[in-house]
C-alpha positions as CSV (number, residue, x, y, z in Angstrom):
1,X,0.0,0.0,0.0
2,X,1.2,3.0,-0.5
3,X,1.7,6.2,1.7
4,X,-1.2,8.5,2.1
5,X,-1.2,11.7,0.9
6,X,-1.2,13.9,3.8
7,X,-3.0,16.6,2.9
8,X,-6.8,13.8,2.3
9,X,-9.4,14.5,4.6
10,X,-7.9,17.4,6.3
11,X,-9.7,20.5,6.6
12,X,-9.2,23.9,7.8
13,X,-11.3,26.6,9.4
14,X,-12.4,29.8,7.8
15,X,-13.7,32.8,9.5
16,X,-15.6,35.6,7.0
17,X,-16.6,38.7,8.4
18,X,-19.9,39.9,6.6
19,X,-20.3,43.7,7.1
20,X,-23.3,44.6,5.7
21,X,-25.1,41.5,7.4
22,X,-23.2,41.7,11.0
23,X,-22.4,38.3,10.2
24,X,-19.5,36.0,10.9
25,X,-19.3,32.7,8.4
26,X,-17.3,29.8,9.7
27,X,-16.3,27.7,6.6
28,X,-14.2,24.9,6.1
29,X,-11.7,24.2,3.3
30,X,-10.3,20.6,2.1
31,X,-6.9,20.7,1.5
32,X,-7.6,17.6,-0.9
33,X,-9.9,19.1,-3.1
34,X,-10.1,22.9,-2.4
35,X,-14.0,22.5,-1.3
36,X,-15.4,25.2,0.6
37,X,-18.3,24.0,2.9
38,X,-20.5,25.9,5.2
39,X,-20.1,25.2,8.6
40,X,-22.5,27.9,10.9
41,X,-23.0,31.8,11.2
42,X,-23.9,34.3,13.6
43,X,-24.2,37.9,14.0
44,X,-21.9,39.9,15.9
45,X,-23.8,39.6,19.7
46,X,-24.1,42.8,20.8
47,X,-24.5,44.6,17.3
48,X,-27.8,46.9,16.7
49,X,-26.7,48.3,13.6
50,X,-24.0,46.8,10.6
51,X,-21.4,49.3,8.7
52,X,-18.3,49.4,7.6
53,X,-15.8,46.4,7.1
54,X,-15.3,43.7,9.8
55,X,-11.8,43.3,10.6
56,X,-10.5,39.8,12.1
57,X,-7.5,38.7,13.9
58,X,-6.5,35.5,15.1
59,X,-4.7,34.6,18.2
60,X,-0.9,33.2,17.9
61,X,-2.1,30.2,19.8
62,X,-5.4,29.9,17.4
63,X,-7.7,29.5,20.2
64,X,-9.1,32.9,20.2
65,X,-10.7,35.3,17.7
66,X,-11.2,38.2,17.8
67,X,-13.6,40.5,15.6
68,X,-14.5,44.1,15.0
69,X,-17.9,46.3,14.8
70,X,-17.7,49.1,13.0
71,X,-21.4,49.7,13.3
72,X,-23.2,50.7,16.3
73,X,-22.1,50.3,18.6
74,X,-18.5,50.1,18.3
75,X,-16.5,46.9,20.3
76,X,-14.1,44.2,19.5
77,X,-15.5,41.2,20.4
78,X,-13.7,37.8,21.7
79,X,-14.7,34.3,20.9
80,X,-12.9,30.9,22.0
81,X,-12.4,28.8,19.5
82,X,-13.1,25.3,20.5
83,X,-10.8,22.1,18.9
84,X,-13.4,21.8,15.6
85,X,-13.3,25.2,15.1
86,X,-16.8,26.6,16.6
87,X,-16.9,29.6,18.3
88,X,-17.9,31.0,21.6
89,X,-18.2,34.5,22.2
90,X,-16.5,35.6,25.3
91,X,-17.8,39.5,25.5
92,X,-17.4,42.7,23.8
93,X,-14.5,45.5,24.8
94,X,-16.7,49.0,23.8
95,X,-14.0,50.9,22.2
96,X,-14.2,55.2,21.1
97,X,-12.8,54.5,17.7
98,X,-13.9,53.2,14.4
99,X,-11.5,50.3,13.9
100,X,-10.4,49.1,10.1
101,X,-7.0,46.4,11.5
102,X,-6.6,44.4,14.3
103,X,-4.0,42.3,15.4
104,X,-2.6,40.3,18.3
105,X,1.1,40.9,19.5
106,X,3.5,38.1,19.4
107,X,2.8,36.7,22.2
108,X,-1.1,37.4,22.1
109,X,-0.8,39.8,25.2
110,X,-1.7,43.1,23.2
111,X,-3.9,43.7,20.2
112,X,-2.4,46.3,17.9
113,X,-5.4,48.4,16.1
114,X,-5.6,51.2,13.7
115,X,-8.4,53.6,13.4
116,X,-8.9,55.0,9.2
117,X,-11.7,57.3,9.9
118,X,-10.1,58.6,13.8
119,X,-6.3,58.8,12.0
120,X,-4.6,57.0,15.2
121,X,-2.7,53.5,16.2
122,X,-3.2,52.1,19.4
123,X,-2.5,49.1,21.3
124,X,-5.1,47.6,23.4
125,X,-4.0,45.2,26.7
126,X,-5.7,41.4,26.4
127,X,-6.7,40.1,29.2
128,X,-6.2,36.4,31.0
129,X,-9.2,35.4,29.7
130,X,-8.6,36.7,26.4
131,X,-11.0,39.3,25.9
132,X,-9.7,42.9,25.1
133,X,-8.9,45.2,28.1
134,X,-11.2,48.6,28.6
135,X,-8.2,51.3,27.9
136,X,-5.7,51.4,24.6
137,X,-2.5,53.0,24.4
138,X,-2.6,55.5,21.5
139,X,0.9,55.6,20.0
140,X,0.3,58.4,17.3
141,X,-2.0,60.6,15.5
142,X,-2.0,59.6,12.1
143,X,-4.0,60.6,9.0
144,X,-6.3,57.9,8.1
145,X,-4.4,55.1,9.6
146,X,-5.1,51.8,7.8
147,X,-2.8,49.2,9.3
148,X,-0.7,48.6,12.2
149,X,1.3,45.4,12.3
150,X,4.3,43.6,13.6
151,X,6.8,42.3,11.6
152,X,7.9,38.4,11.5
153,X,10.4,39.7,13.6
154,X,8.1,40.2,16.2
155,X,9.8,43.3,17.2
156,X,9.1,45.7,14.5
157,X,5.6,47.2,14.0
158,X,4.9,49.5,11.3
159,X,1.7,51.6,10.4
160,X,0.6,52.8,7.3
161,X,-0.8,56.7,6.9
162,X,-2.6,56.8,3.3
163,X,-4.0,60.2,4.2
164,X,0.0,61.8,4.1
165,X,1.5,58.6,2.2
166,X,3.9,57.9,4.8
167,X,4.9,54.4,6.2
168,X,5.9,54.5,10.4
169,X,8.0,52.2,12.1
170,X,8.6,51.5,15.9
171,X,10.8,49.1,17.9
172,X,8.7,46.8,20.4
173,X,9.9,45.2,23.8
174,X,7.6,43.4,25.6
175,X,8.1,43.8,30.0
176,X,6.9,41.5,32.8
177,X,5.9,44.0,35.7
178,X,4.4,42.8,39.1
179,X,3.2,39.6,36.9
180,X,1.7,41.4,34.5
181,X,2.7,41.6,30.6
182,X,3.2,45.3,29.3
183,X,5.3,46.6,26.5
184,X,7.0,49.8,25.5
185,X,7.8,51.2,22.0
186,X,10.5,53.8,20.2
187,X,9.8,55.5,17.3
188,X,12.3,54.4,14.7
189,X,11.9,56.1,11.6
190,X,9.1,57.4,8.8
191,X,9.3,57.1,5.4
192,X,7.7,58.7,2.9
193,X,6.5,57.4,-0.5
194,X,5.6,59.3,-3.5
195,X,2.4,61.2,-3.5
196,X,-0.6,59.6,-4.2
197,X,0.3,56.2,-3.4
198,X,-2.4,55.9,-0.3
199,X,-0.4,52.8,1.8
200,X,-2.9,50.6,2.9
201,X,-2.1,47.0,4.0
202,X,0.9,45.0,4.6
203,X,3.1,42.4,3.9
204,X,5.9,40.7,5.0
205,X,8.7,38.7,3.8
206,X,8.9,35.4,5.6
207,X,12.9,35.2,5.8
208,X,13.7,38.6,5.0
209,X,13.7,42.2,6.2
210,X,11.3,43.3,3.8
211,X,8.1,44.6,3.9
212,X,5.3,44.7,0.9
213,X,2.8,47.8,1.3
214,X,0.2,48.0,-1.3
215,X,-0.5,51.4,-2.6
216,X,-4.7,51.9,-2.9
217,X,-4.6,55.3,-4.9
218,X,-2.1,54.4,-7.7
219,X,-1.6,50.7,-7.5
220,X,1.6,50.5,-6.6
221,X,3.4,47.9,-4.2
222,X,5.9,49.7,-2.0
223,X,8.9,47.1,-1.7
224,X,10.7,48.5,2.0
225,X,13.9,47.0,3.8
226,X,13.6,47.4,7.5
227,X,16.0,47.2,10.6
228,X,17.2,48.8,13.8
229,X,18.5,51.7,11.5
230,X,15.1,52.3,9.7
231,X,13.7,51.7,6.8
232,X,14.9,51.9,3.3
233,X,13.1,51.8,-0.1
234,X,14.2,49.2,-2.6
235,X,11.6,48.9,-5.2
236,X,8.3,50.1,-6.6
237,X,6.3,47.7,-8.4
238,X,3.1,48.5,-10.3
239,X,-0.1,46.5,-10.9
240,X,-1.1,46.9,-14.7
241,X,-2.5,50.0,-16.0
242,X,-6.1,50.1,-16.2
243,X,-9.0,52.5,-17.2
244,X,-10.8,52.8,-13.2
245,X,-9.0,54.8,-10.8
246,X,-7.7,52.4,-8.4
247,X,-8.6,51.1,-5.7
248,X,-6.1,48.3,-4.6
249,X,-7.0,46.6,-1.2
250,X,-5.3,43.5,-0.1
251,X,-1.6,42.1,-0.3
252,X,-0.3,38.9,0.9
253,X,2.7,36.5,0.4
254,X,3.4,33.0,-0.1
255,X,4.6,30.9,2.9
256,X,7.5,30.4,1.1
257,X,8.3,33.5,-0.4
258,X,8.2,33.0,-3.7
259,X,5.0,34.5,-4.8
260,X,3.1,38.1,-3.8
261,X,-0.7,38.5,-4.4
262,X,-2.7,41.8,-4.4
263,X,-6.3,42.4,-5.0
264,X,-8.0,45.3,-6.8
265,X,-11.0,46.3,-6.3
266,X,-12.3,48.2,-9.0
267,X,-11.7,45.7,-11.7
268,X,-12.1,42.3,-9.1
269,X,-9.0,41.0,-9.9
270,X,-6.0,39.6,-8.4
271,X,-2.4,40.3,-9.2
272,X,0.5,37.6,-8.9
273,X,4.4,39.0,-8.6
274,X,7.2,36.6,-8.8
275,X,9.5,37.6,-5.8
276,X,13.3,37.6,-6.4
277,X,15.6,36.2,-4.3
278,X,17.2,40.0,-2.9
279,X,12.8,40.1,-2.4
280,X,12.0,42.7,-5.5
281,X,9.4,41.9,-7.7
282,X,8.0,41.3,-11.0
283,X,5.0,41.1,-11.9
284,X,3.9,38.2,-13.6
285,X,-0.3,37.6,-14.3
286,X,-3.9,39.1,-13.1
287,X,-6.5,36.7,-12.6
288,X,-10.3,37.6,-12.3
289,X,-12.4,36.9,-9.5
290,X,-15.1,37.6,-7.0
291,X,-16.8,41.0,-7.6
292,X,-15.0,43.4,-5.9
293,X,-12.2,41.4,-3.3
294,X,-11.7,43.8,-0.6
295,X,-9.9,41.2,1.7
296,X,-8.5,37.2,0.8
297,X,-5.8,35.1,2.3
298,X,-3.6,32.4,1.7
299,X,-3.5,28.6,3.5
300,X,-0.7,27.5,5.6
301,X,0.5,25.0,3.5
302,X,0.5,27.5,0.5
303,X,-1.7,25.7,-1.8
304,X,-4.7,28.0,-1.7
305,X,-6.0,31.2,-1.8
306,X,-9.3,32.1,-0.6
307,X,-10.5,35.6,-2.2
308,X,-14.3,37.4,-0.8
309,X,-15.8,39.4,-3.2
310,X,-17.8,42.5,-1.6
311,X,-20.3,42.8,-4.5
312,X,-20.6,38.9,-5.2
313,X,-21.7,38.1,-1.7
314,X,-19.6,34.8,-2.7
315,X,-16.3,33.5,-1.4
316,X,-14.1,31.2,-3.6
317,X,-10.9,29.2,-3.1
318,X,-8.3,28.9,-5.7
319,X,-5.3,26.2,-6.4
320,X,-2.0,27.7,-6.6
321,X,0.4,26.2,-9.0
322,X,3.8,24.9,-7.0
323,X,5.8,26.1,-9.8
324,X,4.3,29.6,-11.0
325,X,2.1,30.4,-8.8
326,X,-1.1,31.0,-10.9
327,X,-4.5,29.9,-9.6
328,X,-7.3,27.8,-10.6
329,X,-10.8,28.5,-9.2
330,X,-11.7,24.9,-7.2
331,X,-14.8,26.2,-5.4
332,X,-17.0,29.5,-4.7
333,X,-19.5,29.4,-2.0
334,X,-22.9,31.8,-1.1
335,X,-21.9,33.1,2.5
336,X,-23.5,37.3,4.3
337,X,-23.9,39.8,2.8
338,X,-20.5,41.8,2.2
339,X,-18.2,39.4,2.8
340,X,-14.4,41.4,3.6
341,X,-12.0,39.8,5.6
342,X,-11.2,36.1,5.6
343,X,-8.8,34.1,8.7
344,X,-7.8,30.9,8.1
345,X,-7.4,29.1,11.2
């Protein structure tokens, strides 16, 4: 007999955040076949009225997730996650801003959050039961903030401004007080791009220094070095020309590096780079997908990409190609209404 592939019958858990609906979706993939089957949904406990995106972060230790209204009211709310994948919700944090990122610190002690529409970053405290602590830290006024993450490194944390085009970086240390968990940050450097880009989301090189910012404005991915010194710019790449203005949302890389994905809104497509090995890029193929893909991501093991499409109320899960990179649509699936952000669990 011989061995068994080890990617039959194994699944993994998807979490969709439906904005206009209030909903979350949780969906499995097969990592055999690329099927996407419903699983449950819920709305948002707590939520009187949907707006805006639903931003999503996972916990490092994938037991906890963590979700954003940006209707009314405002909160974040916290859900376990039990070992198939359903969710509990543990409570909502109220929270004074409109929140379009989330994401936990390295070691899942802090949530770092950036607020578009109130032009901050801030760092909320989680608590031992994992729900998100009352009080943030606000690190910075910045004009329409869109993303604050940290870096592979799990030292660096950079923030994009789109309102100013500039791209912010810090230097994190996490401190044990009294028992407790806290942190403290130093500014590092800024760096400007060229006007009109609009920085938007991030992302970053699995072995290397670099980071990947997508431009929303002009389509451009921002190809940045970064270390204790600051940050440097190495490339610009461009997504094709088109006839819409654009509105590029979503970038994410390959588990191994080799390949850089960005959606764009306006014509719901998704671009492929190849990435070199000093990490520039070229760009390679667009691909055509769900009707407007704010938000998608990319499977562990590198074989899929799972795209939501705004307009399409649909999500659908693509095979990547080992050796270039391009995808094949395997699947698409009916899940709320706005469907924006996607974690894979």
């Amino acid at each position: 007999m011989g061995l068994k592939d080890p990617m039959i019958d194994q699944k993994k858990t998807l979490y969709v955040g439906c904005a206009l609906s209030g909903e979350l979706y949780t969906v499995t993939l097969s990592l055999a076949t690329g099927t996407l089957e419903y699983v449950s949904h819920m709305r948002l406990p707590g939520l009187a009225k949907p707006g805006g995106a639903m931003p999503l972060a996972l916990s490092r230790a994938r037991n906890t997730l963590y979700a954003v209204s940006r209707g009314e009211p405002f909160f974040i709310a916290s859900f376990t996650i039990d070992p198939k994948g359903g969710l509990q919700h543990l409570g909502n944090t109220p929270v004074e801003s409109n929140l379009a990122y989330i994401q936990t610190s390295a070691d899942d002690t802090h949530l770092l959050s950036a607020s578009f529409i109130d032009h901050h970053v801030s760092i909320f405290g989680i608590q031992k039961d994992r729900r998100v602590a009352d009080q943030a830290h606000r690190i910075r006024e910045i004009l329409n903030a869109h993303m604050l993450s940290m870096a592979p490194d799990d030292k660096t944390i950079l923030a994009t401004g789109l309102g100013k085009d500039v791209i912010y970086q810090w230097q994190w240390e996490s401190l044990v007080e009294g028992g407790g968990s806290s942190f403290s940050v130093q500014q590092v450097d800024e760096l400007t791009l060229s006007a009109g880009t609009g920085p938007r989301h991030i992302a970053y090189h699995p072995a290397q220094p670099i980071a990947y910012i997508i431009g929303e404005r002009n389509g451009a991915v921002s190809v940045v070095r970064y270390d204790t010194a600051g940050l440097s710019h190495l490339q610009t790449a461009h997504l094709p020309d088109q006839q819409e203005a654009f509105q590029a949302a979503d970038i994410h890389i390959s588990p191994d590096g080799r390949f850089l994905y960005a959606s764009e809104k306006a014509t719901s497509t998704l671009h492929l780079f190849n990435v070199q090995p000093d990490g520039t890029l070229i760009f390679e193929k667009h691909f055509e997908t769900e009707n407007r893909p704010r938000g998608f991501a990319l499977s562990a093991c590198g074989h899929y990409l799972i795209a939501a499409g705004q307009f399409s109320h649909h999500i659908a899960s693509y095979r990547i190609d080992e050796n270039t990179g391009y995808l094949a649509l395997t699947d698409r699936l009916p899940v709320g209404q706005s469907p924006d952000w996607i974690e894979i669990r």
